[in-house]
C-alpha positions as a Markdown table, in Angstrom:
| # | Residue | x | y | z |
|---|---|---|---|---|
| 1 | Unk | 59.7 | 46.6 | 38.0 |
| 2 | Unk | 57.1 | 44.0 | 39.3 |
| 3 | Unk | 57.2 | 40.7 | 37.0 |
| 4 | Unk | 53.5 | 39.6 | 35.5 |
| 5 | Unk | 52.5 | 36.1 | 36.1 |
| 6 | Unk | 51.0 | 34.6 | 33.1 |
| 7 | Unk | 48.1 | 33.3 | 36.3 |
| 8 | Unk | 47.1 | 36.5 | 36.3 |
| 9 | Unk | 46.3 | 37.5 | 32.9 |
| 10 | Unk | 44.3 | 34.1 | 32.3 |
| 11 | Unk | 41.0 | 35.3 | 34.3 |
| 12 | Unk | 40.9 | 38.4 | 31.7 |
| 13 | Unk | 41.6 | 36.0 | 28.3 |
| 14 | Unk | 38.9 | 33.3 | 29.5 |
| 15 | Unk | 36.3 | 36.3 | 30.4 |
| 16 | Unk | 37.4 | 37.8 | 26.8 |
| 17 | Unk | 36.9 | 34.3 | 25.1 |
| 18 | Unk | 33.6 | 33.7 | 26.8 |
| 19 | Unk | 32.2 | 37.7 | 26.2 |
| 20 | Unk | 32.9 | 36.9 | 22.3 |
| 21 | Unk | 31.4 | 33.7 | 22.2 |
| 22 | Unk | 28.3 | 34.9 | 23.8 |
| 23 | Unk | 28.3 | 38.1 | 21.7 |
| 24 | Unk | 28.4 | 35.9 | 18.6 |
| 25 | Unk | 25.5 | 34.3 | 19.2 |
| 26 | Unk | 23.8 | 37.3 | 20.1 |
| 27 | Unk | 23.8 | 38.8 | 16.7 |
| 28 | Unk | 23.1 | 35.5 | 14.6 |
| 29 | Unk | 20.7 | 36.1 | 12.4 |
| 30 | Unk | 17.4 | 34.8 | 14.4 |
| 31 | Unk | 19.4 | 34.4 | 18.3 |
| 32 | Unk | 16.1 | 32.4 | 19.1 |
| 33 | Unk | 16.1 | 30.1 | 16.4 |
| 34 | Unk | 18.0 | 26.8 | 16.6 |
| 35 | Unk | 20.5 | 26.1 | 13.9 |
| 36 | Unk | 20.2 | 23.1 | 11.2 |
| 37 | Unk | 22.8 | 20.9 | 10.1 |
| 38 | Unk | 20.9 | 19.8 | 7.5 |
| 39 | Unk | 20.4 | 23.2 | 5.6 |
| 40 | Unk | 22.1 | 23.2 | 2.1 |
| 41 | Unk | 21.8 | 19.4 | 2.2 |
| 42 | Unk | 19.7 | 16.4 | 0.5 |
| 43 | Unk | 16.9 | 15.6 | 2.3 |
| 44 | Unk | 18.0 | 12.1 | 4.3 |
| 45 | Unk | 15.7 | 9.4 | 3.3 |
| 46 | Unk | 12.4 | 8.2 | 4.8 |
| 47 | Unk | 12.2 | 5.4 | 7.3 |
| 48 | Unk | 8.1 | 5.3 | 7.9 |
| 49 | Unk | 4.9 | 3.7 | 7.1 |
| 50 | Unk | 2.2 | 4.4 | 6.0 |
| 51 | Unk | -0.5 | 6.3 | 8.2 |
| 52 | Unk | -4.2 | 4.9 | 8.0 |
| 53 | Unk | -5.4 | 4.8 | 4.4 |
| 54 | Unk | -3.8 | 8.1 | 3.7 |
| 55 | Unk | -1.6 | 9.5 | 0.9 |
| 56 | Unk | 1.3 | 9.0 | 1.6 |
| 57 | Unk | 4.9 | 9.9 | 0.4 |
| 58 | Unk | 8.3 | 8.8 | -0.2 |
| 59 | Unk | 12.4 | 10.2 | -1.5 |
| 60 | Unk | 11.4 | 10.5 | -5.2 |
| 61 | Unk | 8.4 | 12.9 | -3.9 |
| 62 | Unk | 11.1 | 15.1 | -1.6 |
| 63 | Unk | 12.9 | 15.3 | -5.6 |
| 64 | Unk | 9.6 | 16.0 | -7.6 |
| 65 | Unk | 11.2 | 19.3 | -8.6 |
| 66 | Unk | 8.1 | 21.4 | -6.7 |
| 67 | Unk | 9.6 | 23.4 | -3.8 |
| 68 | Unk | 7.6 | 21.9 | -0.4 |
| 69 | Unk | 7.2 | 22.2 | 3.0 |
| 70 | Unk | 8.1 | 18.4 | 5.3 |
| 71 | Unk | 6.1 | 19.1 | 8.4 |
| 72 | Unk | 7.1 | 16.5 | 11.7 |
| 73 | Unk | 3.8 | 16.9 | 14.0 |
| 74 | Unk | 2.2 | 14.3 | 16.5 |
| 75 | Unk | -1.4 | 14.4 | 17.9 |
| 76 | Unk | -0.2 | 15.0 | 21.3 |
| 77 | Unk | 1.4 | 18.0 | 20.6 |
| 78 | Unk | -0.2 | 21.3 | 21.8 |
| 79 | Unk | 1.9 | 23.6 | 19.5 |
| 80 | Unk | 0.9 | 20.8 | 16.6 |
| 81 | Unk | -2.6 | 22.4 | 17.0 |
| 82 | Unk | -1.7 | 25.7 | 17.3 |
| 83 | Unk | -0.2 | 25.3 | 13.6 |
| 84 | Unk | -2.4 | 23.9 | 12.5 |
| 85 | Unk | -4.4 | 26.3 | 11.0 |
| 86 | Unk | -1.4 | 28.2 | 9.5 |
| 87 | Unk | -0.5 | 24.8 | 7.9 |
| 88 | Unk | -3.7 | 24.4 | 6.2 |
| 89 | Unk | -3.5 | 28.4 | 4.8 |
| 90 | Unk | -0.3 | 27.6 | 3.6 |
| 91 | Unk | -1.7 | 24.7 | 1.7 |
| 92 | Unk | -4.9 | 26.3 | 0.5 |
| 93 | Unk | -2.6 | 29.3 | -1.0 |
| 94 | Unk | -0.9 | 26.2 | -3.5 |
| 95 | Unk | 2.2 | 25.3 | -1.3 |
| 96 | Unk | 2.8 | 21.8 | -1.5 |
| 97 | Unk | 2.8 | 20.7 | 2.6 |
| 98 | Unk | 3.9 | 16.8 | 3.3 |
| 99 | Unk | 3.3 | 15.7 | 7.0 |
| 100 | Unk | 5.3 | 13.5 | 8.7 |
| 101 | Unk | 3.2 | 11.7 | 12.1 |
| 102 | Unk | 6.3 | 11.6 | 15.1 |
| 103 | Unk | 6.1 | 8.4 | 17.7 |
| 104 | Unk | 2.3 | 8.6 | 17.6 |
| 105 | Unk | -0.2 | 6.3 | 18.0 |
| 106 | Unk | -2.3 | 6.2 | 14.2 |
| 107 | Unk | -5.7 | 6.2 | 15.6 |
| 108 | Unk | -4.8 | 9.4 | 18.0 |
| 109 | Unk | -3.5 | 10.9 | 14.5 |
| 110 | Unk | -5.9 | 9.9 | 11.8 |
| 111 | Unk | -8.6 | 11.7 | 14.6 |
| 112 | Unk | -6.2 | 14.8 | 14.7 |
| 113 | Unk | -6.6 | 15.0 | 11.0 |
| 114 | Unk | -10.4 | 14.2 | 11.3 |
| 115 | Unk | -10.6 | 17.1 | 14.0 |
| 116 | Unk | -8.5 | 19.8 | 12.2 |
| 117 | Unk | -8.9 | 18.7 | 8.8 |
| 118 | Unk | -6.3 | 17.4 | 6.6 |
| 119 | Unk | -3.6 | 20.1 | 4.9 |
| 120 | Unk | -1.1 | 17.2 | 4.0 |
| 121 | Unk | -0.6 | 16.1 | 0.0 |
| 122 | Unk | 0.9 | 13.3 | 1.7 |
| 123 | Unk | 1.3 | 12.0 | 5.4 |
| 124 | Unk | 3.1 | 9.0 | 6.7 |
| 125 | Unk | 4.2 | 7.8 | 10.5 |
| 126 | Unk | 7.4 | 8.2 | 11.6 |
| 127 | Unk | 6.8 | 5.8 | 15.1 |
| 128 | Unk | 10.1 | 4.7 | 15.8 |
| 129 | Unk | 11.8 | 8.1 | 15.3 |
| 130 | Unk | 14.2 | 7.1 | 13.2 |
| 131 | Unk | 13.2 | 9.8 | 10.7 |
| 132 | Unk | 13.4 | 12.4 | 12.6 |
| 133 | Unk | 16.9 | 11.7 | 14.1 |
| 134 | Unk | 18.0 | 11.3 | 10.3 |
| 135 | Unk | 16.5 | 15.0 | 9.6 |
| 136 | Unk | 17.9 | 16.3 | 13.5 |
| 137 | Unk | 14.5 | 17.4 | 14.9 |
| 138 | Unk | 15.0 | 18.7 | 17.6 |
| 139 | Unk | 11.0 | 18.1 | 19.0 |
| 140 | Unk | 7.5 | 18.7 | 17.2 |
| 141 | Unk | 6.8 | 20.7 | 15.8 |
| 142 | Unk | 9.6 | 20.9 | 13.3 |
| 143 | Unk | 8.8 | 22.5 | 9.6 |
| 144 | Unk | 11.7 | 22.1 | 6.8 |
| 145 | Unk | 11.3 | 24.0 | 2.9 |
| 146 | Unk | 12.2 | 21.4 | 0.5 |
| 147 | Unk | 13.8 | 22.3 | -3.0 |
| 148 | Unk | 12.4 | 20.6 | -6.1 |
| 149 | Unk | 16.2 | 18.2 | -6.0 |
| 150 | Unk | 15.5 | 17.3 | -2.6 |
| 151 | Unk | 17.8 | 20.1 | -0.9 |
| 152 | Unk | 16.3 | 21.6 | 2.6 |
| 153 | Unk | 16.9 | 25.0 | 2.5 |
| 154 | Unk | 15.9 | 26.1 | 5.8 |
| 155 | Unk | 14.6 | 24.5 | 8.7 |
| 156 | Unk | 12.1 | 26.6 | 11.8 |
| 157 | Unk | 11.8 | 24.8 | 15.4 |
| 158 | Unk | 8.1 | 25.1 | 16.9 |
| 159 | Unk | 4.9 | 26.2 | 15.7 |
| 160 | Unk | 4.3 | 28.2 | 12.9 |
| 161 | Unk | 2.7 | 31.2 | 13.4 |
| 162 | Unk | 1.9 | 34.2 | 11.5 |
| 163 | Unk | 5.1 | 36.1 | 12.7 |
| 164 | Unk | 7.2 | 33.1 | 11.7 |
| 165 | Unk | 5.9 | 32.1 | 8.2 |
| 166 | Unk | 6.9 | 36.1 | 7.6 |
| 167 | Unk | 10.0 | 35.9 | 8.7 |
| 168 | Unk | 11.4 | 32.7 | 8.1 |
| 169 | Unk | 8.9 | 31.1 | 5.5 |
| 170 | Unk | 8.6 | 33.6 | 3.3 |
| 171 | Unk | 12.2 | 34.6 | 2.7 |
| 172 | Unk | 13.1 | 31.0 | 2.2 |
| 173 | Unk | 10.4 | 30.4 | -0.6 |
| 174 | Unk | 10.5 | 33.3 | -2.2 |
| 175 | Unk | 14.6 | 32.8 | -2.4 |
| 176 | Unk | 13.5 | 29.5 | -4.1 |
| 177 | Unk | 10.9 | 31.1 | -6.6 |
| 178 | Unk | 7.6 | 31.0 | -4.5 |
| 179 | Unk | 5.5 | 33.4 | -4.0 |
| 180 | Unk | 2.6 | 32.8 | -1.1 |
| 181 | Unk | 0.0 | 35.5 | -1.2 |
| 182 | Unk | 0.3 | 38.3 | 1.5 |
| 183 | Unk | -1.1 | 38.7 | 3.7 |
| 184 | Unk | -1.5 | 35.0 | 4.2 |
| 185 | Unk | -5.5 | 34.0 | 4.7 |
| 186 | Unk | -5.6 | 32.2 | 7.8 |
| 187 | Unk | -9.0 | 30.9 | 9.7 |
């Protein structure tokens, strides 16, 4: 009888070990969605300014006890202006939507605002990024729902679009108790 050497029955456990890992990540939830550490947490707190003469908005607002939406945008972002107009439906249907400018110049974003119109209860700048390292944003845009004691409860990389308020939005708010008219009335 031929001996085995444990050499050659490595190759099959790493290929096993990597097949499984790979699998896993295959059936998450949303495989195209990157994960947020911060879900389940308290919002971090907020190192900005103010942007222009805007409203703006600060921790005690992220703990109002209203369920929100903390938007990270910049002007120079083409996905930012894709958005946009989903942003604004989202505000006009009564959900509170808080903006937060990302390593921006404010002239270049108070003439965003003044282009696209304005769908923030509040904006303020985040130029230094400090922010949005604090909250792990990945890139802009970057969207997090906001429980009335400050907890994020979910967190959606990139632009919203229709297909995405659906399928991540929507559960997420209506899991916190609200309800955004369907369909959604967007420009």
């Amino acid at each position: 009888m031929a001996k085995i050497s444990p050499l050659m029955i490595l190759p099959p456990a790493i290929f096993a070990a990597l097949a499984g890992l790979f699998m896993s990540g295959l059936v998450r939830e949303d495989p195209d969605q990157l994960p947020s550490a911060r879900a389940g947490q308290s919002a971090p707190p907020l190192t900005v300014t103010a942007l222009g003469d805007l409203p703006g908005f600060d921790d005690d607002t992220l703990r109002d006890g209203e369920v929100k939406l903390v938007n990270f945008w910049a002007s120079w972002c083409a996905p930012c202006r894709v958005e946009h107009p989903n942003l604004t439906a989202l505000a006009e249907a009564g959900l509170a939507v808080y903006g937060i400018n990302y390593k921006d110049e404010p002239d270049n974003a108070l003439g965003f605002l003044d282009e696209l119109g304005n769908p923030y209860r509040g904006v303020i700048a985040d130029r230094t990024a400090r922010t949005a390292i604090d909250w792990g944003v990945y890139g802009v845009p970057e969207t997090y729902v906001v429980d009335g004691d400050g907890t994020i409860l979910t967190r959606f990389a990139g632009p919203l679009t229709e297909r995405s308020i659906e399928s991540t939005l929507r559960p997420a708010l209506e899991e916190a108790g609200v309800t955004l008219p369907d369909p959604l009335p967007v420009e």
